[in-house]
C-alpha positions as CSV (number, residue, x, y, z in Angstrom):
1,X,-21.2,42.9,4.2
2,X,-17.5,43.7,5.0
3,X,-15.8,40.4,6.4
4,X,-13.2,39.8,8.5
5,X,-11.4,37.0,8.3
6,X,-8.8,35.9,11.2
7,X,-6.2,33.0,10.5
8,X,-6.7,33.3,6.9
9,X,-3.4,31.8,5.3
10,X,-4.2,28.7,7.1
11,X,-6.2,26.0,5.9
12,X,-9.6,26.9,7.4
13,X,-9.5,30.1,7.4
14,X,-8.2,30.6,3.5
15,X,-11.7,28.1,2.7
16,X,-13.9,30.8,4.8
17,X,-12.1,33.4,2.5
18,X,-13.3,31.9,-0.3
19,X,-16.5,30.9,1.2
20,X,-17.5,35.1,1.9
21,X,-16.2,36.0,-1.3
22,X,-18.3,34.0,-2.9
23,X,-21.0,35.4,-1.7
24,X,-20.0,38.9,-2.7
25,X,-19.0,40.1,0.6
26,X,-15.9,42.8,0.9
27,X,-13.4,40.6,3.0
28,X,-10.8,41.6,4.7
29,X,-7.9,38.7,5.4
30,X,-5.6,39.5,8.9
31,X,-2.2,37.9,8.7
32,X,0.7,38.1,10.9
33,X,4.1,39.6,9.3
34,X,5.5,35.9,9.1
35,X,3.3,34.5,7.4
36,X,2.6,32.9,3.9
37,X,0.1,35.0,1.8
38,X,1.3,34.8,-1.4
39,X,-2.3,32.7,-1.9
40,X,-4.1,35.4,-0.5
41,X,-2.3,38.3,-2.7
42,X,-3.7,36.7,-5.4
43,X,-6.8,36.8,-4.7
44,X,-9.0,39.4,-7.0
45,X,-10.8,41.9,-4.6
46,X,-9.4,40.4,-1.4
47,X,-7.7,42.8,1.0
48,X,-5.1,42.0,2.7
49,X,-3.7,43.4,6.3
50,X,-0.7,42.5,8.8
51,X,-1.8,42.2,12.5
52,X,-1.5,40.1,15.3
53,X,-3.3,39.0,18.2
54,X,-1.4,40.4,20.4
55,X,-1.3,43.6,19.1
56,X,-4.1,45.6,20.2
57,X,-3.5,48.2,17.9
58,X,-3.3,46.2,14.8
59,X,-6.6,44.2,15.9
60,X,-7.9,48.2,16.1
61,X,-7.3,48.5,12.4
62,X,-8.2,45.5,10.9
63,X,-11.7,45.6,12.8
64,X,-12.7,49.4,11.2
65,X,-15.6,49.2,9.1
66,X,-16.3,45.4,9.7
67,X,-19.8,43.8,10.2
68,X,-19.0,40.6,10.8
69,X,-15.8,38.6,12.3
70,X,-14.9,35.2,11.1
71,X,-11.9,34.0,14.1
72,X,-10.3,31.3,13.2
73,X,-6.8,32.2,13.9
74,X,-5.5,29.8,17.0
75,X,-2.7,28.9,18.4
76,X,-2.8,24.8,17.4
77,X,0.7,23.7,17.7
78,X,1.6,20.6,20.0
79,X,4.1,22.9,22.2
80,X,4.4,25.8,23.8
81,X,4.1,27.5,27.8
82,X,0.6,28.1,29.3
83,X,1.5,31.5,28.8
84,X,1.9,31.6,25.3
85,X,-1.1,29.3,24.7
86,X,-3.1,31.8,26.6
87,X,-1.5,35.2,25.1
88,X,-3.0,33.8,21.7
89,X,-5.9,31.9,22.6
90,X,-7.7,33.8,25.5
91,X,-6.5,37.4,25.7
92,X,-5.9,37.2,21.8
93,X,-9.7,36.2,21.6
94,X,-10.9,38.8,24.3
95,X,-8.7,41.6,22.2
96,X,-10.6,41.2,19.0
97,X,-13.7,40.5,20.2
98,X,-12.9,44.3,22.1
99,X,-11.4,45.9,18.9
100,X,-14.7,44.7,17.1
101,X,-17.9,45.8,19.5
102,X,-15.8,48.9,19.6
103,X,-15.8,49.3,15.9
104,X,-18.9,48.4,15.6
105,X,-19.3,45.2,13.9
106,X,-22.6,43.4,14.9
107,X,-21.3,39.3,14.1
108,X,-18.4,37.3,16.0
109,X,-18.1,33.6,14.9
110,X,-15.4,32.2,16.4
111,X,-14.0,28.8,15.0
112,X,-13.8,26.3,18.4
113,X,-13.5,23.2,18.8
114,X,-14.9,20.0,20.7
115,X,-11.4,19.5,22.3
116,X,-12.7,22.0,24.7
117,X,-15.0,19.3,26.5
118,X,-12.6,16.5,26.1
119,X,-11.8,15.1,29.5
120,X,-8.8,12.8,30.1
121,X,-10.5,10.5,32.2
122,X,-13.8,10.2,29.5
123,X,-14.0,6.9,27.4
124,X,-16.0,6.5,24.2
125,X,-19.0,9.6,23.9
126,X,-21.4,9.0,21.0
127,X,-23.4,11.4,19.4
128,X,-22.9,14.2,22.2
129,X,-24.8,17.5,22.3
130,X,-24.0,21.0,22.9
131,X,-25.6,19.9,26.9
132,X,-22.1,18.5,27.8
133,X,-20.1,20.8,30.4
134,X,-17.2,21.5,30.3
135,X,-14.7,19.4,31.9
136,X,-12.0,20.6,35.0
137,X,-9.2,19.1,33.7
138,X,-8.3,18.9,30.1
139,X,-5.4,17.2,28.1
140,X,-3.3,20.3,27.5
141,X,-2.6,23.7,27.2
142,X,-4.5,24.0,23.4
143,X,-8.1,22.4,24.8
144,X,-7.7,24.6,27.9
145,X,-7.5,28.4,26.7
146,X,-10.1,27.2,23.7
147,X,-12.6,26.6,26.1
148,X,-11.8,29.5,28.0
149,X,-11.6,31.8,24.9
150,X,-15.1,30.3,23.6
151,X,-16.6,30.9,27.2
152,X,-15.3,34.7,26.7
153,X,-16.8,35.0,23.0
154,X,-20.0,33.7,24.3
155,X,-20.7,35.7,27.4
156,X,-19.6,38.5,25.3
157,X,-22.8,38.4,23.5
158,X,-25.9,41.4,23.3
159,X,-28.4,42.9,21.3
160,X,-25.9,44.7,18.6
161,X,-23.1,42.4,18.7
162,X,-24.7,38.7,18.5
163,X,-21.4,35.8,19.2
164,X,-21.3,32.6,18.7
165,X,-19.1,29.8,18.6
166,X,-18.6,26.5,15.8
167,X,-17.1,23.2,16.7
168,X,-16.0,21.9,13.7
169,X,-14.3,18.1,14.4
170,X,-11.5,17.0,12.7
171,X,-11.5,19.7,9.6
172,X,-10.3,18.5,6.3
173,X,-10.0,18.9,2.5
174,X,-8.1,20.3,0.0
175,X,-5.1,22.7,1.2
176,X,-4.0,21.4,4.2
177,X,-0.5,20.4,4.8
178,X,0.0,20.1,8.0
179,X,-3.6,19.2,10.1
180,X,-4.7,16.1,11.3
181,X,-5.0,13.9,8.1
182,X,-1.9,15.1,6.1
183,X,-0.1,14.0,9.4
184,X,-1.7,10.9,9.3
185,X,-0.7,9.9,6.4
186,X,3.3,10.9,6.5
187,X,3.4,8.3,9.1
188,X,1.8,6.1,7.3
189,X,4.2,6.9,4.3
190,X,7.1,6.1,6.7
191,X,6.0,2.9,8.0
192,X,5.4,4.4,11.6
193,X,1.8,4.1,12.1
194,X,0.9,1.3,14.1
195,X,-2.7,0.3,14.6
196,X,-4.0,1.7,17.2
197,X,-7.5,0.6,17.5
198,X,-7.1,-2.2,19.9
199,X,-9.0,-4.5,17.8
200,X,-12.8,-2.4,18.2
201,X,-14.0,0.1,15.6
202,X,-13.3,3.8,16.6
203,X,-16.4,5.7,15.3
204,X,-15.6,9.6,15.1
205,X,-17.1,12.6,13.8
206,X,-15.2,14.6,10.5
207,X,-16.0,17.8,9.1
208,X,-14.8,18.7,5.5
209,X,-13.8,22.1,4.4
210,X,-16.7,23.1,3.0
211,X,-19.6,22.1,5.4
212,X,-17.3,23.9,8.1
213,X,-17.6,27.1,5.8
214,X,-21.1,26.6,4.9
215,X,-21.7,26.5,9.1
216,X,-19.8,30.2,9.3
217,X,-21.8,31.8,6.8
218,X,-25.1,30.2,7.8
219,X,-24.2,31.2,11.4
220,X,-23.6,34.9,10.2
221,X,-26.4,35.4,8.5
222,X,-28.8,33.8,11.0
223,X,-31.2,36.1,13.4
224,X,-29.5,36.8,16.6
225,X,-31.9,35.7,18.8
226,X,-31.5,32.2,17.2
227,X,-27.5,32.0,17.3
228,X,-26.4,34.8,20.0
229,X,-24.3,33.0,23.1
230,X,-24.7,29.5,22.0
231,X,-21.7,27.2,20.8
232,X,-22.7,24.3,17.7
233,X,-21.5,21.4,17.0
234,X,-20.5,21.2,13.3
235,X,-19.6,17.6,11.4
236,X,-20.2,15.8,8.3
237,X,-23.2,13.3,7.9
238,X,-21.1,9.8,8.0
239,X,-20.0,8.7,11.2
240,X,-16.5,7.5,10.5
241,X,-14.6,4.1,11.5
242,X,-11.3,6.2,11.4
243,X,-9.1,3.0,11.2
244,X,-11.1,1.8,8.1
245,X,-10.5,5.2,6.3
246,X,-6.8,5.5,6.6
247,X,-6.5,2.0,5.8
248,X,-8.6,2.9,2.7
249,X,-7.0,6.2,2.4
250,X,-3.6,4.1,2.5
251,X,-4.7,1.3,-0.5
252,X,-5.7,4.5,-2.5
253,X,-2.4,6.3,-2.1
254,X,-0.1,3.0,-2.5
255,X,1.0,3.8,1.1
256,X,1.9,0.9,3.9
257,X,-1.7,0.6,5.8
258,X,-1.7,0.8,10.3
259,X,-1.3,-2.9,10.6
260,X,1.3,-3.5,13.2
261,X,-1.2,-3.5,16.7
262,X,0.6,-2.2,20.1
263,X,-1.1,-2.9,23.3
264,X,-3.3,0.4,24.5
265,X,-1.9,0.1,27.6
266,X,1.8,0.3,26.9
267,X,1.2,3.0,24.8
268,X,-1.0,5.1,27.5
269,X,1.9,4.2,29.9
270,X,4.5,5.9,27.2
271,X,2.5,8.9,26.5
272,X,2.2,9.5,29.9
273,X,6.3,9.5,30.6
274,X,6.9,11.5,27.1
275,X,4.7,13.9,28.4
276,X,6.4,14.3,32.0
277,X,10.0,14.5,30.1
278,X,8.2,17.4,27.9
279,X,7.5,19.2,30.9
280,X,11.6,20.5,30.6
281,X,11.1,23.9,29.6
282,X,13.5,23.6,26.8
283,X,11.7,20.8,25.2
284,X,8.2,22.2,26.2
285,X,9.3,25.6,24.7
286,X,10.6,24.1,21.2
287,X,9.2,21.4,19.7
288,X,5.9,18.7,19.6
289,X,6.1,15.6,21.7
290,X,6.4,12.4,19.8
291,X,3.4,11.1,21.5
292,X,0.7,12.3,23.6
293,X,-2.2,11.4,25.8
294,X,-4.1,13.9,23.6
295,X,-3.4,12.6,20.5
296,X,-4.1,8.9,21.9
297,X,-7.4,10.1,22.9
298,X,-8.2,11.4,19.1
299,X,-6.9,7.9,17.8
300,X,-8.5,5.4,20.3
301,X,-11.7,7.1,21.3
302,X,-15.1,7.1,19.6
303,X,-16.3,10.7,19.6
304,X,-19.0,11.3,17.2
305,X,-21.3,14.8,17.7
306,X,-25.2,15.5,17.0
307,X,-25.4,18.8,14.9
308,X,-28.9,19.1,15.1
309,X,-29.1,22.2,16.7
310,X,-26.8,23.7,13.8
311,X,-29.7,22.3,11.9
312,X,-32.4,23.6,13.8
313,X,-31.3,27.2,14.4
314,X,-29.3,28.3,11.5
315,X,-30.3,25.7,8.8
316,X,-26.6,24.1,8.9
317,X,-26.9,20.7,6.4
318,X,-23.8,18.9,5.2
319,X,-23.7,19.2,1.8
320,X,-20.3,17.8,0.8
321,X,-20.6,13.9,1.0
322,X,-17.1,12.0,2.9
323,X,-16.9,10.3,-0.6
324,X,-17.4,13.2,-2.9
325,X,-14.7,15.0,-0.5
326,X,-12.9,12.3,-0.5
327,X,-12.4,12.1,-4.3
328,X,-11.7,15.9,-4.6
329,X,-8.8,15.7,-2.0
330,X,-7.0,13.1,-4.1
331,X,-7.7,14.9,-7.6
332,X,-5.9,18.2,-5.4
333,X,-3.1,15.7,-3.9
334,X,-2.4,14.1,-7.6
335,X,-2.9,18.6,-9.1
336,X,-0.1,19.1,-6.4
337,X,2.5,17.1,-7.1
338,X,1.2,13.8,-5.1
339,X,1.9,12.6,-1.1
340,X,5.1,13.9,-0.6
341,X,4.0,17.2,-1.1
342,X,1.1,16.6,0.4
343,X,2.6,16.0,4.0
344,X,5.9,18.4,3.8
345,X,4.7,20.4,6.2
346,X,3.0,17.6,8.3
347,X,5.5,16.2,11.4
């Protein structure tokens, strides 16, 4: 098949890369003009083209000849107007899937996410399925136009152009710099993460690298009357105690582990003011808040996710073990020159 690949100097989307190469698929990677592809150049057989998402016309040529669509490419940053969330996001989404029926391509798996049915006011959810709604109110700008662009990739499906949509949770591995976990741990290298947990284990739901890949290519090569218009949840096995695993994650890297506890509530009540100050346009426009009722939510809540419809209509099975993944991320750290290169990119 010829692949197309969206978001592919990133950290998911260079693992799908590899993921359809290996399976000796022509694949086409789409990177914007800024971006860092020196990776990708050096790829044997890999093609590389310049585009953008809000570039009709590029989207145009990088969709000729495709069969199948891999989207990851997103707009994930902790800042930015509606607007721009929604130029990227939505109508970025709704152009390529456009450019693709039109060219003819017959598979559209776009990369989502369950922060598209988080809900401020929701509490712990355990072992939720694909039957939760949407919510009417979301955190922020990023959970907003992904469940709007994954409602779009999904109504878009029909008989020759089957779409569907992955939630991967928490994706991790080797290669990232600058996601959830590398993050993380640069606080905890600086001394400033606290613990969080308010004194109760927070169960939530990861997904390695490589069973998020394994879910794309299973999901593109499954019948379309099995996958077409439906969204998966995609995780590993474990269910985590996320507190536990920095604080093992911490011991393993010599790092200061989350001990210091601040009350939930105080914390709440400052995320909440950071996040009315960060309303400003100048802030809002230029850089991440320090803390947000978002990012409380990922750290407090237990949110764990049933994959077995993944299982039941495209054969999705998690492969890569937390502990197996686990050693393999600190054999890359220690290949790469070790935490603080690790987290330069993380803030």
């Amino acid at each position: 098949m010829k692949v197309l690949v969206t978001g592919a100097s990133g950290f998911l989307g260079g693992h799908i890369v590899d993921g359809c190469l290996r399976e000796g698929h022509h694949v086409r990677a789409l990177v914007r003009e800024n971006s860092n592809h020196e990776r990708l150049r050096a790829i044997p057989g890999l093609e590389v083209v310049r585009g953008d998402l809000r570039d009709a016309e590029s989207l145009r040529r990088a969709t000729q000849d495709i069969d199948i669509v891999h989207h990851s490419a997103a707009r994930v940053v902790d800042y930015g107007s509606h607007t721009q969330f929604r130029d990227t996001n939505v109508d970025g989404t709704r152009r390529l899937l456009e450019a693709a029926r039109t060219a003819g391509a017959h598979r559209f798996v776009f990369i989502s996410s369950p922060s598209a049915l988080m809900r401020p006011g929701d509490g712990d959810r355990l072992d939720i399925d694909e039957s939760t709604p949407y919510p009417n109110r979301w955190f922020n700008h990023y959970s907003q136009t992904k469940a709007a662009a994954e409602q779009l990739v999904l109504a878009a499906n029909e008989p020759a152009f089957t779409t569907c949509a992955l939630r991967p949770r928490g994706v991790w591995g080797p290669r990232d710099h600058s996601g959830f976990l590398p993050k993380l741990v640069a606080k905890m290298r600086d001394g400033r993460l606290p613990d969080l947990s308010g004194g109760k284990q927070v169960q939530v739901s990861l997904c390695h690298c490589d069973n998020a890949v394994a879910a794309c290519l299973r999901a593109a090569a499954a019948p379309p009357d099995r996958v077409g218009g439906k969204a998966y949840f995609i995780a590993d096995r474990e269910r985590t105690d996320l507190w536990a695993f920095l604080a093992t994650l911490a011991d393993i890297l010599e790092l200061r582990p989350p001990t210091r506890t601040v009350p939930l509530p105080l914390t709440n009540a400052l995320a909440q003011a950071v996040e009315l100050i960060w309303r400003l346009p100048p802030l809002t426009a230029r850089a991440a808040p320090p803390l947000s009722r978002y990012a409380m939510a990922l750290l407090t809540r237990s949110s764990t996710y049933n994959t077995g419809a993944a299982e039941r209509d495209f054969g999705f099975t998690p492969h890569k073990t937390q502990d197996t993944g686990l050693r393999e991320l600190l054999a890359w750290i220690e290949s790469t020159g070790g935490v603080e290169r690790f987290t330069k990119k993380a803030k």
